[in-house]
FIKOLZA-1660 file (N, C-alpha, C; in steps of 0.1 Angstrom, whole numbers, plus 5000, padded with zeros to 4 digits):
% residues 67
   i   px   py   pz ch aa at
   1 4787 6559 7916  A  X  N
   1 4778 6549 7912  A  X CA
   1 4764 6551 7918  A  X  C
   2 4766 6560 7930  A  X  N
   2 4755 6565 7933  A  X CA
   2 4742 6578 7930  A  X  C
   3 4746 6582 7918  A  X  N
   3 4738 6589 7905  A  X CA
   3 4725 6584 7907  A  X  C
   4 4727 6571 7899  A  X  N
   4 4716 6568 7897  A  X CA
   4 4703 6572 7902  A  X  C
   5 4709 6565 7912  A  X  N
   5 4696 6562 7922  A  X CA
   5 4692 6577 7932  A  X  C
   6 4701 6587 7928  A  X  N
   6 4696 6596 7933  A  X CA
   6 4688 6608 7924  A  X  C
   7 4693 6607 7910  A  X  N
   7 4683 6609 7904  A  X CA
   7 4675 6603 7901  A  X  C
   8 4668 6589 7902  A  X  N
   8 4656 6582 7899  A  X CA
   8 4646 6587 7917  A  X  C
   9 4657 6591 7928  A  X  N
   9 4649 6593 7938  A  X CA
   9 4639 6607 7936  A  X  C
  10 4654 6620 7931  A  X  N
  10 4644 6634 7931  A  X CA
  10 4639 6637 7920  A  X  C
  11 4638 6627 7911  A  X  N
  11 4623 6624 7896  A  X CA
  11 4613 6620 7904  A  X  C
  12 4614 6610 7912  A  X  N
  12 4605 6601 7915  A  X CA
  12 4601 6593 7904  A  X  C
  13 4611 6579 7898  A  X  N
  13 4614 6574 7888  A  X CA
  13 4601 6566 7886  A  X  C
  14 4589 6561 7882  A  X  N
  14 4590 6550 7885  A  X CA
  14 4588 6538 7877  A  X  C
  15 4596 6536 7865  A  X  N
  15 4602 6523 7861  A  X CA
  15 4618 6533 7857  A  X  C
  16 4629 6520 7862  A  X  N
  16 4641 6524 7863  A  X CA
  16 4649 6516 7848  A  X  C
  17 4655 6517 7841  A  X  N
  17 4660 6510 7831  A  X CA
  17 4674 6515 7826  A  X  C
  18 4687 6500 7830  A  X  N
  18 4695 6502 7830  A  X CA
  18 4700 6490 7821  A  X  C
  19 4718 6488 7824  A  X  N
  19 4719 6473 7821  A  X CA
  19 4724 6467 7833  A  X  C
  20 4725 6452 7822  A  X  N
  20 4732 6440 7842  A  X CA
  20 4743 6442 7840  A  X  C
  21 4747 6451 7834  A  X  N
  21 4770 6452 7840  A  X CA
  21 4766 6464 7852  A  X  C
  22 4754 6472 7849  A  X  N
  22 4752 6481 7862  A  X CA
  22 4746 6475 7873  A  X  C
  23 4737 6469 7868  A  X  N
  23 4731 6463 7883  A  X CA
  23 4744 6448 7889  A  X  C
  24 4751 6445 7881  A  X  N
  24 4755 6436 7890  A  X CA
  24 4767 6444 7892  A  X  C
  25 4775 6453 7889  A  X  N
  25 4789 6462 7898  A  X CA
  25 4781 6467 7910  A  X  C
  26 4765 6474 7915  A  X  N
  26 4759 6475 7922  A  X CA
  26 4759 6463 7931  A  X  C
  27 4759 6449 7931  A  X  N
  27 4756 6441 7938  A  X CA
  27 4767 6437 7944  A  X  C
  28 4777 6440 7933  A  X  N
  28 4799 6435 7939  A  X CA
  28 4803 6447 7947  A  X  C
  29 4797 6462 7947  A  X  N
  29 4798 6466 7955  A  X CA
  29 4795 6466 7964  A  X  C
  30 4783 6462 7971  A  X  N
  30 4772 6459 7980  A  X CA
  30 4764 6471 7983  A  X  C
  31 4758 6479 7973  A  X  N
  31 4755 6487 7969  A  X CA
  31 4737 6487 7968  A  X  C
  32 4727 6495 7979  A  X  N
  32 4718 6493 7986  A  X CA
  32 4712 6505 7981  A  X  C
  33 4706 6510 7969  A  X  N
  33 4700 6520 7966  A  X CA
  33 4687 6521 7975  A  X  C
  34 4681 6513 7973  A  X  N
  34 4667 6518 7983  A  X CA
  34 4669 6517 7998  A  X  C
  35 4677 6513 8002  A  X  N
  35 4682 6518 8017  A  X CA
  35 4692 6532 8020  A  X  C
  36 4694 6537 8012  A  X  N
  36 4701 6549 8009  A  X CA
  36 4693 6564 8003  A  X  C
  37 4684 6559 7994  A  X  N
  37 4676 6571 7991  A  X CA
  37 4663 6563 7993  A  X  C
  38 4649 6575 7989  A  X  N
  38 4636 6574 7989  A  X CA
  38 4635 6567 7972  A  X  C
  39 4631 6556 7977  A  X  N
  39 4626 6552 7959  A  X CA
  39 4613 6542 7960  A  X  C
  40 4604 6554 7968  A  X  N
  40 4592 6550 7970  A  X CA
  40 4583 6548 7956  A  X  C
  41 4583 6557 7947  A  X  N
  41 4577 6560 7935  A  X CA
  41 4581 6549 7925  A  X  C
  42 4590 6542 7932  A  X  N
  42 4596 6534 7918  A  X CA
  42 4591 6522 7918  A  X  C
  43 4583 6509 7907  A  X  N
  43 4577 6504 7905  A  X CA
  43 4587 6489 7894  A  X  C
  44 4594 6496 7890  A  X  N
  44 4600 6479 7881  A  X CA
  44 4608 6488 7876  A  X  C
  45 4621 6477 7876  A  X  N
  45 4637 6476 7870  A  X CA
  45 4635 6470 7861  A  X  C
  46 4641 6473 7846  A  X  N
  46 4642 6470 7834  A  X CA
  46 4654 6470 7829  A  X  C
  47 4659 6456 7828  A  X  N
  47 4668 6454 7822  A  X CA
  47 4672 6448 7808  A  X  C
  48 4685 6459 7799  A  X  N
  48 4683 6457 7782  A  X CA
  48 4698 6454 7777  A  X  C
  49 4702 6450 7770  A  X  N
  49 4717 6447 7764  A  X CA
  49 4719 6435 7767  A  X  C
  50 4719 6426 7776  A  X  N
  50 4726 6410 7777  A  X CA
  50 4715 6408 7791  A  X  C
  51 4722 6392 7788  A  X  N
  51 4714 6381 7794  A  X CA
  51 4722 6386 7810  A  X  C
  52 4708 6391 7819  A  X  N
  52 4706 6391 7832  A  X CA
  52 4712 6384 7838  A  X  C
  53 4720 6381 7847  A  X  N
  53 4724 6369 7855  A  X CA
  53 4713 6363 7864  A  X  C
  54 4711 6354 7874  A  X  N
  54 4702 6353 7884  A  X CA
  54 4704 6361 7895  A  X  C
  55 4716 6359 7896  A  X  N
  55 4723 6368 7911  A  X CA
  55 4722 6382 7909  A  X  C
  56 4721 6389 7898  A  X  N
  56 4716 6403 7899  A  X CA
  56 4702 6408 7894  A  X  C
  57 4693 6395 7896  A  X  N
  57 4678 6398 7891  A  X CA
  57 4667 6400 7905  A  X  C
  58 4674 6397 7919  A  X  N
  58 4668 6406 7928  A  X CA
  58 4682 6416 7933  A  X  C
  59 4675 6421 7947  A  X  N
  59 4688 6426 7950  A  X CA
  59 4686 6446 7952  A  X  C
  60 4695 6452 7951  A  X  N
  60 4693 6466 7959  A  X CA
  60 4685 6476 7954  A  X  C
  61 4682 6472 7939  A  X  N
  61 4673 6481 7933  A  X CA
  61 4661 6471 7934  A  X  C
  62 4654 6463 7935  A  X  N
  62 4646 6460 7933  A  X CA
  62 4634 6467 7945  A  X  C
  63 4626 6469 7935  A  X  N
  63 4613 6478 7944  A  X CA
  63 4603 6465 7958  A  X  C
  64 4603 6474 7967  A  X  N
  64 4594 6465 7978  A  X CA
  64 4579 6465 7970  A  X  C
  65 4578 6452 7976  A  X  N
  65 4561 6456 7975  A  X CA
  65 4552 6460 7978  A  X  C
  66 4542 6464 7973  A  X  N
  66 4535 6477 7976  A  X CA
  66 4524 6465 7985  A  X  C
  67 4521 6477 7998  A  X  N
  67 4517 6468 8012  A  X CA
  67 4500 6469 8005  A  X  C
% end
């Protein structure tokens, strides 16, 4: 499950676009992409196919904000 985010790390992704059956099995895992790799470059998660939950609309992918 950890692909992803390691190839959006050595692209240096920076908008990420998946769906919410991925981002939320990431959140039931407890699954911390940006504490795991560099995903400095990355800028906004885009989510497409069904209605987002709230509980996986922040969370391990979501990009910090730029200081």
């Amino acid at each position: 499950m950890d692909q992803p985010a390691d190839f959006a790390a050595g692209e240096r992704v920076t908008v990420f676009g998946t769906s919410p059956a991925y981002l939320g099995a990431c959140r039931e895992a407890e699954l911390a992409p940006r504490t795991s790799v560099d995903l400095g470059a990355l800028r906004a998660v885009q989510s497409a196919g069904a209605v987002l939950p709230a509980s996986s609309s922040r969370g391990s992918w979501t990009p910090r904000p730029r200081a």
